[in-house]
N, C-alpha and C positions, 0 to 999 in steps of 0.2 A: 507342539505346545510351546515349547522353546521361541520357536518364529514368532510364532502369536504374539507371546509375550512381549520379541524385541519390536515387534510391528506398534503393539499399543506406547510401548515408552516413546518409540519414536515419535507415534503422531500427538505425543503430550507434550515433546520436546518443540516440537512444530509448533506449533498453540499457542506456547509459553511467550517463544520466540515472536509468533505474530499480535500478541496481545499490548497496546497500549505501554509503554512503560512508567507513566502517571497514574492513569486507576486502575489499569491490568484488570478491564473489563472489556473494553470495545477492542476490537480489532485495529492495529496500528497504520494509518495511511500517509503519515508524513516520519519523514524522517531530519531530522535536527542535526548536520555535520559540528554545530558548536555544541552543544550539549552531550552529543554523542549518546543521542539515546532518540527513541519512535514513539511517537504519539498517535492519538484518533485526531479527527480535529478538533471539537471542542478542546482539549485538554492542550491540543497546542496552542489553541488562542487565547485560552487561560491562561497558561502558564508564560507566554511571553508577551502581554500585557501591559507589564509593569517593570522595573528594575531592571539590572541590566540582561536580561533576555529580551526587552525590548529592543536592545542593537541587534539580533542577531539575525543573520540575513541567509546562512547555505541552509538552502533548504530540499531537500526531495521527494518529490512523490512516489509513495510506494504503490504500486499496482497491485490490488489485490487478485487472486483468482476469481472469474467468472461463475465456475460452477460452487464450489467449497464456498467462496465467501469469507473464508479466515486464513490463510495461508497467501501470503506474498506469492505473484504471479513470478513467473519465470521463463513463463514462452507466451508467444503469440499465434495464433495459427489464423493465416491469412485468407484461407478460405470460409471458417467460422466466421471470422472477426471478431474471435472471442480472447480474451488473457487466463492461460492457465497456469494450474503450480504442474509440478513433475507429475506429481502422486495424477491428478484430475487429468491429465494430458494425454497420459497413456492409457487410463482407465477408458476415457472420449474418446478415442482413437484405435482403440482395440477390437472394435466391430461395429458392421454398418456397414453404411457408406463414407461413414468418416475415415476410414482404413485407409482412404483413397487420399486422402489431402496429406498433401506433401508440404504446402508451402508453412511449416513452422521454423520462427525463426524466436532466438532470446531475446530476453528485453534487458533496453536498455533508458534507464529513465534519467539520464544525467543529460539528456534536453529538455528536462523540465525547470523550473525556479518557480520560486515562492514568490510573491508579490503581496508586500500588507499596503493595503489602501483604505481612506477611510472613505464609509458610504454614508448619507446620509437615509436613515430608514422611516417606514411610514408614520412616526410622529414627529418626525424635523430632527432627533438626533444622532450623530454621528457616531457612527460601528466600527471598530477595528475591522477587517475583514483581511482574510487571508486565502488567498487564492493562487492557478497554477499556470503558469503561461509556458509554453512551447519556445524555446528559442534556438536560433542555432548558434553551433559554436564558434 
């Protein structure tokens, strides 16, 4: 019962941590190194819009897990092709044929950047848009 217990706080601490920290509804996919806080992305491209978060430029893509869907990935498993967190990797991985795949390795998303650019969209006007380009170092 005990375990239980610390099992459930953990995975609410989990949660907390992957949630948004603008509306702390959606699951957070970007990450703000100026602000020092994670957003979904509507609420990043709200929130850096206008003023001066408009300057702000380090940006990171967080990688969600594949399976979970709210939990920041943290491996990749090269024969899936899939992104998991810890908890979803070993649970995947623990019977089957997936027992068999070896090639997991961490991730690392500090080759990604953010890129705001503006689009022009289906009625002729211009979008902020924020997107994630691969680059190397």
């Amino acid at each position: 019962l005990v375990q239980a217990r610390k099992d459930i706080v953990q995975s609410v601490k989990q949660l907390q941590e992957s949630l948004c920290g603008e509306c702390e509804m959606e699951v957070a996919v970007v990450d703000c190194e100026d602000c020092h806080e994670s957003y979904c992305k509507a609420c990043c491209e709200a929130v850096h819009k206008k003023g001066r978060r408009k300057q702000h430029t380090k940006f990171t893509k967080i990688q969600v897990c594949g399976q979970c869907e709210v939990v920041a990935a943290k491996k990749e498993c090269l024969d899936c092709q899939e992104f998991y967190c810890l908890e979803c990797c070993e649970i995947v991985h623990s019977k089957g044929q997936r027992v068999k795949h070896k090639q997991l390795r961490k991730i690392d998303t500090s080759g990604f950047r953010a890129v705001n650019y503006d689009n022009v969209n289906s009625m002729g006007l211009i979008v902020k848009q924020l997107t994630f380009s691969r680059f190397l170092s």
